[in-house]
C-alpha positions as CSV (number, residue, x, y, z in Angstrom):
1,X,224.4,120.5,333.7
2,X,221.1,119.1,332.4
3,X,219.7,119.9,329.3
4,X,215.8,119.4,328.6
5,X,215.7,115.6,326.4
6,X,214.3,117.4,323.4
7,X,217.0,118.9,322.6
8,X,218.0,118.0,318.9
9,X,220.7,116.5,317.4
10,X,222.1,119.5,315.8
11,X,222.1,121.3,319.3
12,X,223.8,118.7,320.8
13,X,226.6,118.4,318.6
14,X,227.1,122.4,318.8
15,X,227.2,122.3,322.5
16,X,229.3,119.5,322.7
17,X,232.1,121.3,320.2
18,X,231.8,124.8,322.3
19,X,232.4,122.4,325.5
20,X,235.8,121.3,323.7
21,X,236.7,124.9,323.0
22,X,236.3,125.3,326.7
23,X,233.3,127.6,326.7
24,X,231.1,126.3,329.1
25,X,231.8,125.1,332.3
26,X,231.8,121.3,332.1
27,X,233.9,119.5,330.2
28,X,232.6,117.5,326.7
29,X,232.5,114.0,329.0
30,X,230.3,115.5,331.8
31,X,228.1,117.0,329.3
32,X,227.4,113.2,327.4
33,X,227.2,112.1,330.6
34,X,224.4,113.9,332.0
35,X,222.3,114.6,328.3
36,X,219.7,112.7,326.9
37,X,219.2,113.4,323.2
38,X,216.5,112.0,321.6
39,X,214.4,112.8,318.5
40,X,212.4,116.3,318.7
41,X,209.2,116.1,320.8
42,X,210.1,112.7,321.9
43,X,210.7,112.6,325.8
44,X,211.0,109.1,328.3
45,X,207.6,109.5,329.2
46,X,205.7,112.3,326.4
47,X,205.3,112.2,322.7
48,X,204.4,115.6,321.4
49,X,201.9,116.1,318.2
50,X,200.2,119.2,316.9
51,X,197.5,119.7,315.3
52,X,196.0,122.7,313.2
53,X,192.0,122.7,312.6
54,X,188.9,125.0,313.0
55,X,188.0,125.5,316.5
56,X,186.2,128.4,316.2
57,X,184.3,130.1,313.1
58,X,181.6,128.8,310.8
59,X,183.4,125.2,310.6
60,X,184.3,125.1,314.0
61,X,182.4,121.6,314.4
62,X,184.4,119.7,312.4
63,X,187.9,120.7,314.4
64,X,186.3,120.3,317.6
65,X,185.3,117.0,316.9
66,X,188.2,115.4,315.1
67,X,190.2,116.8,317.8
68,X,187.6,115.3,320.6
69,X,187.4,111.7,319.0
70,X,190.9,111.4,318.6
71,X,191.8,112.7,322.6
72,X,189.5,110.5,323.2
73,X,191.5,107.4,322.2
74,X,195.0,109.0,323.2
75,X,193.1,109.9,327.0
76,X,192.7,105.9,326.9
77,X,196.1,105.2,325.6
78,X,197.5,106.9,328.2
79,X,195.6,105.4,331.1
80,X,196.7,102.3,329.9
81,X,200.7,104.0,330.6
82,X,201.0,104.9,327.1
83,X,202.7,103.7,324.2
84,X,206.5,102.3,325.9
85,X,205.6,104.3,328.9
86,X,205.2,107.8,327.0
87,X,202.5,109.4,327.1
88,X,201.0,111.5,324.1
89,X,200.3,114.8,324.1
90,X,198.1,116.8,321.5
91,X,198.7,120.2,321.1
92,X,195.9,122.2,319.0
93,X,195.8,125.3,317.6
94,X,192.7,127.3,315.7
95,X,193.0,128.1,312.0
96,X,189.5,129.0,311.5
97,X,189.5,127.0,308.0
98,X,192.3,129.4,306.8
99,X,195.3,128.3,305.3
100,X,197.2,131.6,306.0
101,X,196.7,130.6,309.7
102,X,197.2,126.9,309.2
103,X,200.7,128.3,308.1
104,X,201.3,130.1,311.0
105,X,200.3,127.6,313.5
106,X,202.3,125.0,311.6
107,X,205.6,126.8,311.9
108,X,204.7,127.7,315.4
109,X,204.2,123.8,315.8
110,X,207.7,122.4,314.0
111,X,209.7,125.4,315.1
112,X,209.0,126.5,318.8
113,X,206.7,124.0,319.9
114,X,208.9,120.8,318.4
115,X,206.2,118.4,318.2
116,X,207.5,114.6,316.9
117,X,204.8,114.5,314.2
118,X,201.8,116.5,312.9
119,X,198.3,115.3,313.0
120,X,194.5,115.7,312.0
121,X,194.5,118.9,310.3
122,X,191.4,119.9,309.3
123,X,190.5,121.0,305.2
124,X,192.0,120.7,302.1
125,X,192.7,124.2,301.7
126,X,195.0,124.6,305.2
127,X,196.6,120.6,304.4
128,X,197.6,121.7,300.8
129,X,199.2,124.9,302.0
130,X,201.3,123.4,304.8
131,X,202.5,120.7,302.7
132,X,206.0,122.9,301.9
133,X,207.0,122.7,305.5
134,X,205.9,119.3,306.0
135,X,208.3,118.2,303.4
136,X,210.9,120.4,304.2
137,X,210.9,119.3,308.2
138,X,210.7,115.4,307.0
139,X,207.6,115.4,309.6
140,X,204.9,112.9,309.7
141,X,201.7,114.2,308.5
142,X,199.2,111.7,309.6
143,X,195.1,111.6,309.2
144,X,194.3,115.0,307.5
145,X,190.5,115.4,307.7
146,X,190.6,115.6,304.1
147,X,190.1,113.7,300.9
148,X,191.6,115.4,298.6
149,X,194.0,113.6,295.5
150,X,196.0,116.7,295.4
151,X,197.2,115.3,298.8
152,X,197.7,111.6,297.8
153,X,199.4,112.1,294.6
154,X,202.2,112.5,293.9
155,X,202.5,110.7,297.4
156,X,205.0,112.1,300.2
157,X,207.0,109.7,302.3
158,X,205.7,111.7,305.2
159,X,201.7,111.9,304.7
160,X,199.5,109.3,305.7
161,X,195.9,109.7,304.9
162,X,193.3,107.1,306.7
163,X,190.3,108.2,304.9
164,X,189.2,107.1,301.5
165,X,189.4,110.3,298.9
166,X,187.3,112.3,297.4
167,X,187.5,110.7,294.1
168,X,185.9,107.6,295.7
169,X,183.4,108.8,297.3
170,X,182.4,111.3,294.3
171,X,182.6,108.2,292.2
172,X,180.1,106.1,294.2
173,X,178.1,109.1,294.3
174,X,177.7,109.1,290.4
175,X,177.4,105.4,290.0
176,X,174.2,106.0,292.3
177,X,172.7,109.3,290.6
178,X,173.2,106.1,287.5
179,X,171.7,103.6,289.2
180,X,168.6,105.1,290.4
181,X,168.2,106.6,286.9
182,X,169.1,110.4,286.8
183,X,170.5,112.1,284.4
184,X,171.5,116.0,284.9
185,X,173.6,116.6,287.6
186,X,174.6,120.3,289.1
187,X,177.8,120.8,291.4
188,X,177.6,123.4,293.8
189,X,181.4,123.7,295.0
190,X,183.7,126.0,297.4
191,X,185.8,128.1,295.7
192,X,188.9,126.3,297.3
193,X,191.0,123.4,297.2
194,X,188.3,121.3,298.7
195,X,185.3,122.6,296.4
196,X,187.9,122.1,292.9
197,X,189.1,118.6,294.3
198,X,185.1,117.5,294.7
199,X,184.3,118.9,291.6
200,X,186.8,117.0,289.6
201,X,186.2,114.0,291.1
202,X,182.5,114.6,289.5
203,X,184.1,114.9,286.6
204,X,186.2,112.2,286.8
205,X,183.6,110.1,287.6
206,X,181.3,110.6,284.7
207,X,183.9,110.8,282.2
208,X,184.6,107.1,283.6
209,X,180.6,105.7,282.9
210,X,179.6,104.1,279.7
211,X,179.0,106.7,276.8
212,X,175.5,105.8,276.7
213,X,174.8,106.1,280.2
214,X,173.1,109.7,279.5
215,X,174.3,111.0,283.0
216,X,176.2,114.3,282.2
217,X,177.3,118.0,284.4
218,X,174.6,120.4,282.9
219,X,176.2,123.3,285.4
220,X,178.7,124.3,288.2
221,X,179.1,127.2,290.7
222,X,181.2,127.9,293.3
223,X,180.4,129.5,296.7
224,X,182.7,131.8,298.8
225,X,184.0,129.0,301.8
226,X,181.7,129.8,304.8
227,X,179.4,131.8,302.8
228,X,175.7,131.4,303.2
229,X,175.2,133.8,300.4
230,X,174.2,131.1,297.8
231,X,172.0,133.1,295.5
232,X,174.2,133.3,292.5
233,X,174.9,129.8,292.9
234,X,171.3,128.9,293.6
235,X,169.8,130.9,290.4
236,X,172.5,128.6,288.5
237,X,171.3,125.1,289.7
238,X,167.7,126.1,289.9
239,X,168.2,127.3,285.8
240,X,170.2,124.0,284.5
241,X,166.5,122.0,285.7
242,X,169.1,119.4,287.3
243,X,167.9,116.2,288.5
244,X,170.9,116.0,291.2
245,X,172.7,118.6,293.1
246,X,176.2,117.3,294.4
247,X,177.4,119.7,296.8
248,X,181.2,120.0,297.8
249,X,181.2,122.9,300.7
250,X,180.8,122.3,304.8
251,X,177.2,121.9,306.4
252,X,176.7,125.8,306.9
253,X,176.4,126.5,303.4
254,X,174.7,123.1,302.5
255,X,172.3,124.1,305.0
256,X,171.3,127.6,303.5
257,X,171.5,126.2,299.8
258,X,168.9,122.6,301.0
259,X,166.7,124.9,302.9
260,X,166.8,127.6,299.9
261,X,166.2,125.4,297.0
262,X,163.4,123.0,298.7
263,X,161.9,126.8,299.3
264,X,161.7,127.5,295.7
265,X,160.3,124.2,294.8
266,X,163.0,121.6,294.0
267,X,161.9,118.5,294.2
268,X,165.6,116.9,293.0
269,X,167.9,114.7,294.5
270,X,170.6,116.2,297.0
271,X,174.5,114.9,298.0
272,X,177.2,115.5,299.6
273,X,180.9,114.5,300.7
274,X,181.7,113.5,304.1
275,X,183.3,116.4,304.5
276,X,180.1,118.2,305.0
277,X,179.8,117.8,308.5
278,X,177.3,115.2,308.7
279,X,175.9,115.4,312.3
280,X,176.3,119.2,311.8
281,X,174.4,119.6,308.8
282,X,171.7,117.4,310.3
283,X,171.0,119.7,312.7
284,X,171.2,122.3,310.6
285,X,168.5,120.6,307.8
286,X,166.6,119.0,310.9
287,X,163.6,117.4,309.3
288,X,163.1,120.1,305.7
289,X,166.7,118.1,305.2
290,X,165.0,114.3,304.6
291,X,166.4,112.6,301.7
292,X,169.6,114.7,301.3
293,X,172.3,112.1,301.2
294,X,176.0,112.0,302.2
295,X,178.6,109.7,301.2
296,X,180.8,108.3,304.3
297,X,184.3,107.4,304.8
298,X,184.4,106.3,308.5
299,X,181.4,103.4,310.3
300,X,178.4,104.8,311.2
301,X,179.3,106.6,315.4
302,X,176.0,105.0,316.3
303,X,176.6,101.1,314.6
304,X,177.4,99.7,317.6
305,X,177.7,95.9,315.5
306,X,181.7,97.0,314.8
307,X,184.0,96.4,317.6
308,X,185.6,99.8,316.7
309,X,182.4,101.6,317.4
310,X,181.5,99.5,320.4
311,X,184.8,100.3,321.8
312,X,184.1,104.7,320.9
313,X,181.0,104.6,322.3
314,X,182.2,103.2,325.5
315,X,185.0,105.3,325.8
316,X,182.4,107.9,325.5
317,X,180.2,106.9,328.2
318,X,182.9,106.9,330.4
319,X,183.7,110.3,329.8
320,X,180.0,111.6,330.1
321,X,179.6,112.7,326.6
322,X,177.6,109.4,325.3
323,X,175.2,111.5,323.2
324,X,178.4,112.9,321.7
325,X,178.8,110.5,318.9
326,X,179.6,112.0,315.6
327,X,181.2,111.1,312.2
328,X,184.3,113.3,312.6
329,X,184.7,112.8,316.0
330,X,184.6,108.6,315.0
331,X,187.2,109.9,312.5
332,X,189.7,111.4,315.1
333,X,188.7,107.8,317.2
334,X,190.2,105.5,314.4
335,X,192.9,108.1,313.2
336,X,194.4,108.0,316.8
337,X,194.2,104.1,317.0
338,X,196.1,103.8,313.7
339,X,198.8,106.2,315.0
340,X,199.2,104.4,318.0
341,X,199.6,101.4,315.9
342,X,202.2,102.6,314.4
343,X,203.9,104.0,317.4
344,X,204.3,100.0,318.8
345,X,205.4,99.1,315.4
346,X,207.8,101.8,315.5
347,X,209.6,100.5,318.8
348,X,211.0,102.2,322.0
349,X,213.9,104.2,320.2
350,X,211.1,106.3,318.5
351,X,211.9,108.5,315.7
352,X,210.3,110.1,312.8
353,X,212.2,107.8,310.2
354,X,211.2,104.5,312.1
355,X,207.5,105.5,312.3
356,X,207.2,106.4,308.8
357,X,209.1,103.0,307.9
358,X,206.8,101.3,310.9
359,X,203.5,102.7,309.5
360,X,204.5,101.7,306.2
361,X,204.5,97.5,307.3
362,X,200.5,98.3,308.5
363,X,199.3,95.3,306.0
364,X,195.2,94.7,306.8
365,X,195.3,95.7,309.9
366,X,191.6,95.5,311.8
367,X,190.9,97.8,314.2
368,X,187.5,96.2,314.7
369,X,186.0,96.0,312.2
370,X,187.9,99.1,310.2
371,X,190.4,97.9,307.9
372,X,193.6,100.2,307.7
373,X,196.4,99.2,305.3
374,X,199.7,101.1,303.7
375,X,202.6,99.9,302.2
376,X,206.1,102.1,300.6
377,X,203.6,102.3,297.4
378,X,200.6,103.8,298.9
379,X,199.8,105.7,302.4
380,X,196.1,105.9,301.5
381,X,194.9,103.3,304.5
382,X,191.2,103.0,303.5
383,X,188.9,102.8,300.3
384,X,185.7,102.5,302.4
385,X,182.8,104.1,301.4
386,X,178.8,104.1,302.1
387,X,175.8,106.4,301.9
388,X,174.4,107.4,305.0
389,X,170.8,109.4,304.6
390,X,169.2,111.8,306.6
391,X,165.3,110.5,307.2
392,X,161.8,112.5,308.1
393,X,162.8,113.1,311.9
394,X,166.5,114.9,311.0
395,X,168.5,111.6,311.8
396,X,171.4,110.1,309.8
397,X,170.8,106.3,309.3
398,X,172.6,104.1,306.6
């Protein structure tokens, strides 16, 4: 009799005690003898994550390509024989940007599917409202696309986040609207999770400068998520006379808002979070867009002076998709490299306990350029930050 190796331990033991009752046709000694148990979704030759993210609907880009970068590094990984000759496997599942389905396909993932670890989830919104089951299970939640301090504090022992948050990037954001001398600032924001965590990190971040800096929030609005219906929000900004429009929302509604309000004559200053979509919201600006800027957590995908990027873009070539290159998809790239990092660390008998306590020795560790560190007192691997631009001929440069 030979039982599949993911079989849990709690399994096991059952079967094992109805074997000793003499209900199944081997005795307790064959059983052990032909069994391997192992940690759930760990095999002799496959790890098993899952991952929930947009891959279809208006925010569709950003899942695609955080789940695209990081296969991209795991496809290399496993080339290579893997990580102690298993291989990993990524499971994805669509949640449209909609934490009732990020729910869904979560259970689906820890309860049917058994995956070792969870990773990459896409939004604030769909990471917050998973967050129940991923403490409840004790599963790794590793790299949520997401920068959110709702997420980061109070910390779990089971989330690792290798981004920088939103309250550092909304921060250097306000030090620059200081710097190059604005005053009146206007946040346009999603009426989510994401939009409230970007907006208080504006807050934060003025509340923080010197009282006589002048810099102050002369109006908000929120925006449906998704919406390109901005009119409420743009009548709003337009009436406050701001100086700077921050924008918290993905690159669809950016888009509509940039392209609206340079319509009507705004001549201000626009930024955004790297959760925007940068590449998408490029395209979507193309050349009307110049001068809107976005704050980045992750290298430039095209700085080929970094090792890290060197080492994506080749990868990419040698898939065929070299024009591919893309800030989120760069973010899947790195997140996948950390995990694996912390897969060696974690050793050959691989279990959730020992990768948490693996991922947790990660001190400066340089994937090429990218510094990632954690520690038992913080699991937030990176406070980069830069300001990337997008110039007169639709292009993102630094």
């Amino acid at each position: 009799m030979v039982l599949q190796s993911r079989v849990n331990r709690r399994t096991f033991a059952g079967l094992l005690m109805a074997c000793a009752i003499g209900s199944c046709g081997v005795t307790g000694a064959a059983f052990a003898a032909n069994t391997t148990a192992g940690e759930t979704g760990v095999t002799a030759d496959s790890i098993l994550l899952g991952q929930s993210a947009a891959l279809s609907g208006p925010t569709a880009v950003l899942g695609k390509q955080m789940n695209a970068g990081a296969r991209l590094y795991f496809d290399y990984i496993n080339k290579q024989g893997g990580v102690f000759g298993r291989k990993i496997e990524l499971k994805a599942l669509d949640d449209m940007y909609e934490p009732e389905e990020a729910v869904k396909n979560t259970k689906k993932l820890i309860e049917e599917d058994r995956v070792f670890a969870l990773f990459g989830y896409v939004g604030t919104p769909t990471s917050q409202a998973v967050m129940p089951l991923v403490n409840q299970a004790r599963i790794p939640f590793f790299a949520p696309f997401t920068g959110a301090q709702s997420l980061r504090d109070p910390q779990s022992r089971y989330v690792f986040h290798v981004r920088a948050g939103y309250e550092e990037e909304t921060a250097a954001i306000v030090r620059q609207i200081r710097t190059t001398g604005l005053k009146r600032i206007v946040v346009v924001f999603n009426d989510d999770a994401y939009g409230r965590a970007g907006l208080s990190g504006v807050e934060h971040a003025i509340k923080a400068l010197p009282a006589d800096s002048g810099v102050q929030l002369v109006a908000q609005e929120s925006v449906i998520r998704n919406t390109v219906e901005i009119g409420d929000a743009m009548q709003t900004a337009m009436k406050a006379k701001p100086d700077a429009v921050v924008l918290i929302s993905a690159y669809r509604t950016v888009g509509a808002f940039v392209k609206e309000a340079l319509r009507r004559g705004y001549s201000g200053q626009f930024y955004n979070v790297s959760f925007v979509g940068t590449q998408a919201l490029a395209k979507e600006v193309g050349p009307q867009g110049s001068g809107v800027i976005i704050s980045q957590v992750m290298p430039h995908p095209g700085n080929a002076t970094l090792p890290v990027v060197r080492e994506y873009l080749r990868l990419l070539q040698a898939a065929g998709k070299q024009n591919d290159f893309d800030y989120a998809s760069i973010e899947g790239f790195i997140a996948a490299k950390s995990f694996v990092e912390g897969l060696r660390r974690a050793g050959k008998d691989l279990t959730r306990e020992r990768l948490v306590t693996a991922l947790e020795t990660m001190r400066n560790v340089d994937l090429g350029g990218y510094i990632v560190q954690f520690s038992p007192e913080s699991h937030v691997g990176s406070k980069f930050v830069e300001m990337t631009i997008i110039n007169s001929r639709g292009v993102v440069i630094r």
